[in-house]
C-alpha positions as CSV (number, residue, x, y, z in Angstrom):
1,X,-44.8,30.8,122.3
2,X,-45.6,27.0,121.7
3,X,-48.3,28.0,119.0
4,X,-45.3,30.0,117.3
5,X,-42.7,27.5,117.1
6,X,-45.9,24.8,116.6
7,X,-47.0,26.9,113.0
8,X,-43.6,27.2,112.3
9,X,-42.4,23.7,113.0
10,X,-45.4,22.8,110.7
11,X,-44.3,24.9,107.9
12,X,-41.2,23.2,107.6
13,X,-39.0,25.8,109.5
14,X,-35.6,24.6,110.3
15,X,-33.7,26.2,113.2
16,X,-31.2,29.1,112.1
17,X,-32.9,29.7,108.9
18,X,-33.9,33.3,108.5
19,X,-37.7,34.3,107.6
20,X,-38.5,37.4,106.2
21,X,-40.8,39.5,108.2
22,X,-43.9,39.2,105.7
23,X,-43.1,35.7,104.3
24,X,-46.6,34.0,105.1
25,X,-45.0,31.4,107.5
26,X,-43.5,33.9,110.1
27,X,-47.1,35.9,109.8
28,X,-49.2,33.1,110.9
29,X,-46.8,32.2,113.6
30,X,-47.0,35.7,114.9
31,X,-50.9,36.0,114.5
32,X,-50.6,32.4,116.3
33,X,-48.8,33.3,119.4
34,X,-50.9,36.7,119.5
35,X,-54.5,34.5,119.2
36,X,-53.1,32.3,122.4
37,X,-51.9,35.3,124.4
38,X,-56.0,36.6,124.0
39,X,-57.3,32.9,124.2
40,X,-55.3,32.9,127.7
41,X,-56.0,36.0,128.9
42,X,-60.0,35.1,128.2
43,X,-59.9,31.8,130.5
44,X,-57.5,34.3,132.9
45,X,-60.4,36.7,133.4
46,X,-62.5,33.7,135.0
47,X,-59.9,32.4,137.3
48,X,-59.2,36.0,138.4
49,X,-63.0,36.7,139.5
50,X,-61.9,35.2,143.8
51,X,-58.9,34.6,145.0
52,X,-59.3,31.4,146.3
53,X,-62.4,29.8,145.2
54,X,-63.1,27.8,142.4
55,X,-63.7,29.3,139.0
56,X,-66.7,26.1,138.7
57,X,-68.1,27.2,141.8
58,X,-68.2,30.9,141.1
59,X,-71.3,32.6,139.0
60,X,-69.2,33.1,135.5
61,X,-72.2,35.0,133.9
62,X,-72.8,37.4,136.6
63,X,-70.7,40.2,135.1
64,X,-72.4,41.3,131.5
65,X,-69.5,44.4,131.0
66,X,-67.0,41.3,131.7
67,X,-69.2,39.1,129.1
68,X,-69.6,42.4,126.4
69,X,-65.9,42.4,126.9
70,X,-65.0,39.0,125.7
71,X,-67.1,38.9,123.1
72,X,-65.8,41.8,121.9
73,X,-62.2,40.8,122.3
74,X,-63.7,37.6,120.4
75,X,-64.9,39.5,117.3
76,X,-61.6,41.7,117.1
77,X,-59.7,38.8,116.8
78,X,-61.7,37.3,114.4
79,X,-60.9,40.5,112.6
80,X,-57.7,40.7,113.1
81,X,-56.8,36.9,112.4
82,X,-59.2,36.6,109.3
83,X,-60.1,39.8,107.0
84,X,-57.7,40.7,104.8
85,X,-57.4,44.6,106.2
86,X,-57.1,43.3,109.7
87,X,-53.9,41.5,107.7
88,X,-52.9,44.5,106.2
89,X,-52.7,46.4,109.3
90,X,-51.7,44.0,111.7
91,X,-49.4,41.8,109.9
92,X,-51.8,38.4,110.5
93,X,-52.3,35.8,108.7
94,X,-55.5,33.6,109.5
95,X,-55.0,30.2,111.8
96,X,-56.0,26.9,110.7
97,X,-58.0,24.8,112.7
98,X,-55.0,22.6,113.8
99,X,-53.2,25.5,115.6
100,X,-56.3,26.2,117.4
101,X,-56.2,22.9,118.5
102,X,-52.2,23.4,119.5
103,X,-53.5,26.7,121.8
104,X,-56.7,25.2,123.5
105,X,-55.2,22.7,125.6
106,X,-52.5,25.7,127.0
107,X,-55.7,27.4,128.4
108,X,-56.7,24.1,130.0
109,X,-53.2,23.8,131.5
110,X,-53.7,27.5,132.9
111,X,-57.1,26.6,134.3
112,X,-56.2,23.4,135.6
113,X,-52.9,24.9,137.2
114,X,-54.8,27.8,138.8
115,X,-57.8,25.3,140.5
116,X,-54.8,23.3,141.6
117,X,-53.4,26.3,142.9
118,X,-57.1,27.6,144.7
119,X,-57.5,24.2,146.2
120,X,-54.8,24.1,148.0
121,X,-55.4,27.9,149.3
122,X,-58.6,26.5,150.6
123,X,-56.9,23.7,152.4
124,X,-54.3,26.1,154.4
């Protein structure tokens, strides 16, 4: 939800004012929010692979259906986010760099939060 309100904060959205559901600002705030939920869920399926140790100390590569899986989830949203049928059919409207940069450092949070979370498991 911070990548929403970020692209729409950005596009000089005030609070209270209506957007129309294909006006280009809500569209990329949508597609923005949507393109973090995946990015999360991507560094989720790492720190889901053991319980309790750490995703740094775990073989990440091992799995190639997990790996097929990702970089297909990859290229869909590359579709999604940035053809224009993807648009068409899925109401998006491609990112700019910047809001990349807005959803990135979420995924570190999660990743951080969760080998914070693993360590102390270890230590009890």
């Amino acid at each position: 939800m911070a990548a929403y309100f970020f692209v729409l904060h950005d596009g000089g959205w005030q609070w209270g004012e209506h957007l129309a559901s294909d006006a280009p600002l809500y569209l990329q705030a949508t597609t923005a929010c949507f393109s973090a939920i995946i990015i999360t869920q991507i560094v989720n399926v790492f720190l889901c692979k053991t319980p309790n140790r750490s995703v740094f100390g775990a073989a990440l590569f091992d799995n190639p259906i997990i790996l097929w899986g990702i970089a297909l989830e990859i290229a869909l949203l590359g579709i999604i986010d940035y053809t224009p049928w993807g648009n068409l059919i899925f109401g998006t409207l491609g990112l700019e760099p910047k809001v990349w940069l807005c959803v990135v450092p979420f995924a570190l949070l999660m990743l951080g939060m969760e080998e914070l979370r693993k360590m102390v498991v270890r230590k009890l």
